[in-house]
N, C-alpha and C positions, 0 to 999 in steps of 0.2 A: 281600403285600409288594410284587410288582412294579407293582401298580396303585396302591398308596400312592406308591413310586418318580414313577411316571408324573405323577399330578397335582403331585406336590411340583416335578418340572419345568418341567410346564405354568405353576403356579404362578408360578416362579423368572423363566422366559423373560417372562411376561406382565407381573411385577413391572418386568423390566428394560427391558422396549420403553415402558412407557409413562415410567417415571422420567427416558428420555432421554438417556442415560448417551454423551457426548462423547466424539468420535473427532476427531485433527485430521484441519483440509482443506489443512492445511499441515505441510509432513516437515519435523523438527531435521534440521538437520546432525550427527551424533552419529560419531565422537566432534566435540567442539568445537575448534579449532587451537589456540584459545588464552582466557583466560579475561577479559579485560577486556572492556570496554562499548564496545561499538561504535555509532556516532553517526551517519554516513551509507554509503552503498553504490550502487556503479554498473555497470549490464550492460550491457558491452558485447555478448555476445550471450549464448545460453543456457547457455554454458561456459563463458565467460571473465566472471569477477568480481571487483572489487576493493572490501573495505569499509576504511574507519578508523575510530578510537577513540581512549581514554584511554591514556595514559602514549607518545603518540606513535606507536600503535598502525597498522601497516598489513598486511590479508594479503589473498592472492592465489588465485584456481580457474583453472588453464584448462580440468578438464575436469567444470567441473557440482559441484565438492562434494567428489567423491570425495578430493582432494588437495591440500592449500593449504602455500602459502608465508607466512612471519609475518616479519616486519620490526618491530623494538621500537625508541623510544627515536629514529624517524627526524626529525634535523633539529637533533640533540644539546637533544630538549628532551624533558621527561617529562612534560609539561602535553599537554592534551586535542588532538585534531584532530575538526573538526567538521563537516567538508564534502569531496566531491570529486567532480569532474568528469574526462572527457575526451573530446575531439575528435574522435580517432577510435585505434587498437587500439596506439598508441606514444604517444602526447600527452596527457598529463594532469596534472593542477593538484589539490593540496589544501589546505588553510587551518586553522589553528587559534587559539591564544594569542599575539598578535604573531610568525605563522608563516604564509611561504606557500613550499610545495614546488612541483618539478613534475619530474615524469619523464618520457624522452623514450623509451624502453627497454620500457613497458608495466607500469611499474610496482616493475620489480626493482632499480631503483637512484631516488633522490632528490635534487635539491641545491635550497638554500635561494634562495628570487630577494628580493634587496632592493627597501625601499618607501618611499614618504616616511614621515618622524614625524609623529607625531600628538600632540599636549597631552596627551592621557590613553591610554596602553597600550590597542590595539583587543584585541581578541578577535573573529578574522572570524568570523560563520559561516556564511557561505556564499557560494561560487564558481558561476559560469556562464559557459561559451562557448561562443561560438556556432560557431565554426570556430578553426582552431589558430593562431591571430593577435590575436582579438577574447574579453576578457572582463573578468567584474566581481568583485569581492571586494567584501562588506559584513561590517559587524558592527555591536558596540558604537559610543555615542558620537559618531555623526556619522560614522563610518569609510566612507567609499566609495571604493572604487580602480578603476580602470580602466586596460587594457593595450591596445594595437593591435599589438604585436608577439610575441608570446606570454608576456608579463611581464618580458622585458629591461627593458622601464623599465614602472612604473606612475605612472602622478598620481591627484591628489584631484580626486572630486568629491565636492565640499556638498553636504547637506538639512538645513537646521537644526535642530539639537536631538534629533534620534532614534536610536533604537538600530532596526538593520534586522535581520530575523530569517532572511530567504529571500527567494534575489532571481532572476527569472526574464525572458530576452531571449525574442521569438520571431526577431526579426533586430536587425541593427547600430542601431534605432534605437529600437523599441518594445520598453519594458520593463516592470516590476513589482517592488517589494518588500513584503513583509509586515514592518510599520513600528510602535514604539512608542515613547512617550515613557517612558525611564527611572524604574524605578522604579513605574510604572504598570501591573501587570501587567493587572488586570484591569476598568482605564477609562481605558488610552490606548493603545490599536491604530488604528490606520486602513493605508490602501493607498500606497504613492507608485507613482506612473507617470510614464512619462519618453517623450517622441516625440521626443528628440533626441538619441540614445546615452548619456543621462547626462547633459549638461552642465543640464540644468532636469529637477527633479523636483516634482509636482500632488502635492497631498494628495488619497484619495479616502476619501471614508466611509462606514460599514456601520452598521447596528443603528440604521434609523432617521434616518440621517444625522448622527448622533450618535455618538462615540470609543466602541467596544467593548470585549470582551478582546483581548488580544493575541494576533494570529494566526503559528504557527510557521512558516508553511509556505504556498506559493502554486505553483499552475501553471493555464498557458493552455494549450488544446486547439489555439486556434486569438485569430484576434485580438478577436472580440466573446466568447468563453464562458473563465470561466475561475471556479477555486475557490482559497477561502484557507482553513485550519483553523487551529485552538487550544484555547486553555484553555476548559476548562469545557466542552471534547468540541461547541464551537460551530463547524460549516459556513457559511460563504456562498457564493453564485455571482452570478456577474454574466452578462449576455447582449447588453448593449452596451459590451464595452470598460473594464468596470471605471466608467463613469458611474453606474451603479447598483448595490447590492449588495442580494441578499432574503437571510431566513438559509434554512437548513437544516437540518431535526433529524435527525442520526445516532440518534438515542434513547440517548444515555449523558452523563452529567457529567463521565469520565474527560476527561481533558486529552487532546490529540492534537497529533500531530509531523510527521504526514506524508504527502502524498498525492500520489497518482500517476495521470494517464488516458492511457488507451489510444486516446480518441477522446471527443470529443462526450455518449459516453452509457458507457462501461463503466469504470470506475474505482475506487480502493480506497484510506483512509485506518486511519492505525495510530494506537496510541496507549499510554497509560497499563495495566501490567495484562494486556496480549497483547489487547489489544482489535487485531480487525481485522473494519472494515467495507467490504462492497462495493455495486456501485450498479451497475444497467445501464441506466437510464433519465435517465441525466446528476444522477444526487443528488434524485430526486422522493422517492424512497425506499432506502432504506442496510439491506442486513440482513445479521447476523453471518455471518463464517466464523469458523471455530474453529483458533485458531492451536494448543493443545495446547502453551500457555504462560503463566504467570502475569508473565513478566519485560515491563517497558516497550518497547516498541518504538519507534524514533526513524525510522525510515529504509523506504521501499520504493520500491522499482523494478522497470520490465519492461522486458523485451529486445522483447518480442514480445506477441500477444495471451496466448498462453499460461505462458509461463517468466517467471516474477516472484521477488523474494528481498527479506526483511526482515531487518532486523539489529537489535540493541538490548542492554538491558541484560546482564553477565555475559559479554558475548562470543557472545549466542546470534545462533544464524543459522536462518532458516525459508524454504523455498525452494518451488513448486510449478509442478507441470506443465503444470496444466488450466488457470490462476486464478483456482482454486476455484468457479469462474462454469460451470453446465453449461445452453447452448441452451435454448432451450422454445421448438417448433415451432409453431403451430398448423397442422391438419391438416384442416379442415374448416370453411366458416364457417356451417354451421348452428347453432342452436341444440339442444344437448343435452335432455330432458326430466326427467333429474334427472342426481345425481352418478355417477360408473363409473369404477373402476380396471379396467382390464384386465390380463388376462396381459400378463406381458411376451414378447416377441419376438426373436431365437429364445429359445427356451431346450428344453434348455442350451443353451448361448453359450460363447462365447472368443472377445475378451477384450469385447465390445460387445455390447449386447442393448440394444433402446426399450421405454419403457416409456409407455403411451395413459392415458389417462384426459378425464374429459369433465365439463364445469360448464357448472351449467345456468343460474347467475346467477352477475355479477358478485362474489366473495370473495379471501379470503385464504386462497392453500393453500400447504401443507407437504408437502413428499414426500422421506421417508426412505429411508436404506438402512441394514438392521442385518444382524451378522452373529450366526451362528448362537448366540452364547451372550445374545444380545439389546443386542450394543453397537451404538451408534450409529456408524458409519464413512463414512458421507456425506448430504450434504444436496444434491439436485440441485433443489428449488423451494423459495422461501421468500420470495412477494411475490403481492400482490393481482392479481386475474388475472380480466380481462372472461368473459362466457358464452361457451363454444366448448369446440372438442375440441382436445388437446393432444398434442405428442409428446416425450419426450427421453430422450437416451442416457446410456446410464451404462457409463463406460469401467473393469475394473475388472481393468487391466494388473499393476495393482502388489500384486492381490488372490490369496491362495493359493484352489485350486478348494476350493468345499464349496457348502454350500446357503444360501443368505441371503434376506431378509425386507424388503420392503418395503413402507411405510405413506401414505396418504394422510392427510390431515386437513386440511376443508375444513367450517368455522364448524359443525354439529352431527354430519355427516358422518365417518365414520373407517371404515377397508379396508385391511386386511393381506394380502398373497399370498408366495408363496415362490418363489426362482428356484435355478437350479444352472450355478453357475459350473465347466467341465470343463475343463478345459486338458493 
């Protein structure tokens, strides 16, 4: 009986490493503050977080999560807010349904700033400033607004005919908006860019030089590299300034809402579904982290390389430590003679142990970490990977001690060893 027991285990465990079975690489907020859809979110550092949403929706962390503030109904209007900035830990601006707020207090109080009218009712979605004097509201409809004093007074500025989705300064002069023509979701996007704070905005075009989908969402790194996303789960990047656009395949059709870099080469866009993809090689290649959510995601942001937060449908919030992104060393530039997992180091360990392994040609490796009942609970490689030997940590602070399993897989190649977390 006990050796029937044993293999039904064996069995059990071997069943469950290879099906793959999904841990996230991103923590819920649990419990949630509040339950409406939240639309964008801003960190100012890894504690202090403010997101907004539907029915006017605004709430507040300052310590990481644990404790939020919820604000309903700010602005005396119950229609959506769709964007928000700030300047720096008291100065902030939000925008929604012909609505722009801004609070001077950090968030805990709001009042409304007047704007010119516009022939058709805007719906901004989305605010940038660049310092607590200088910024832009776009939306629907041709809506462009610009302030030089913190929003005491705003004027228009023209781009004819488009509706602006996301709009992004890197200073008072060099901008960007992810641009479409009404109506056209999915063959009239292109870029505006502006070298004069506004007052002239260039059409730029992607897909061929020809009007694409429409992209939700745009940000610069820097002033020649910068990424748009959208519908149909379609990336572009540029590397001179937005003159040229190539695309990009994230590998999904899901629609996407939102991206964020940390620099040049590490970066993360969200989308339809809890899609969230990352890139550390400036978007050569995109591969999943595991939100451990089915709801849309609209919004992500980092404070820093490591402390990032999503927000999106239902009111949900996803927040992580690492950025889901764990180092890959290389550790030697010889050429290995075939594949090798090695033990890992120390073990046991608390709370960090490395884990080596070595390729002996150019592929695509996977390296897991499961835990004892054979769940998946991190993925620390998951991208093509020249010949050499390799090294990288797996930090596993938030993990209770027992003993866990970790896997290789590299094109015919596969290797399982086991480590002991002691703490």
């Amino acid at each position: 009986m006990k050796k029937f027991q044993f293999h039904l285990l064996t069995l059990l465990f071997t069943f469950t490493i290879f099906t793959n079975v999904g841990f996230p690489q991103w923590l819920t907020i649990n419990p949630l503050p509040q339950p409406n859809s939240l639309k964008d979110v801003f960190a100012l550092d890894s504690a202090n977080v403010i997101a907004v949403g539907y029915q006017g929706t605004i709430i507040k962390t300052t310590n990481a999560g644990t404790n939020w503030g919820v604000l309903n109904n700010v602005g005396g209007t119950n229609d959506y807010l769709y964007s928000v900035c700030f300047a720096d830990y008291n100065t902030g601006w939000c925008v929604g349904y012909n609505l722009i707020l801004k609070t001077t207090d950090g968030g805990n109080s709001w009042a409304t700033q007047q704007f010119p009218t516009f022939v058709i009712t805007p719906r901004f979605n989305s605010v940038y400033f660049i310092d607590n004097s200088t910024g832009w509201a776009v939306g629907g409809y041709s809506s462009i607004l610009k302030t030089t004093n913190g929003g005491n007074n705003w004027i228009k500025q023209y781009f004819n005919g488009a509706s602006h989705y996301s709009v992004f300064f890197l200073d008072n002069n060099i901008g960007w908006m992810a641009s479409g023509e009404p109506g056209l979701t999915f063959s009239g996007g292109y870029i505006s860019k502006t070298s004069n704070s506004g007052n002239n905005w260039n059409r730029q075009y992607y897909g061929s030089s020809f009007q694409d989908t429409v992209m939700n969402s745009i940000f610069f790194a820097d002033y020649n590299t910068g990424w748009t996303a959208g519908f149909n789960g379609k990336i572009y990047k540029t590397s001179n300034g937005g003159t040229n656009w190539f695309f990009q395949n994230p590998s999904t059709l899901f629609s996407l809402y939102s991206l964020y870099f940390n620099d040049v080469n590490t970066g993360w866009v969200v989308g339809d579904a809890g899609r969230i993809r990352a890139t550390t090689n400036g978007g050569n290649n995109w591969f999943t982290q595991i939100s451990g959510t089915n709801s849309s995601l609209y919004s992500v942001k980092f404070s820093d390389d490591r402390n990032g937060w999503c927000v999106g449908d239902f009111g949900t919030i996803l927040r992580t430590t690492n950025g889901g992104i764990t180092a890959i060393n290389p550790v030697s530039s010889e050429i290995p003679e075939q594949f090798i997992l090695s033990q890992n180091y120390p073990n046991p360990f608390n709370p960090v142990t490395n884990i080596k392994f070595d390729v002996p040609r150019k592929s695509f490796i996977k390296l897991i970490i499961f835990n004892s009942l054979g769940q998946q609970i991190n993925e620390l490689v998951n991208q093509e990977l020249t010949a050499g030997s390799y090294k990288v940590d797996w930090d596993a602070a938030n993990f209770p001690s027992g003993v866990y399993h970790y896997k290789i897989q590299a094109n015919e190649f596969q290797s399982i060893k086991s480590m002991i977390l002691l703490k």
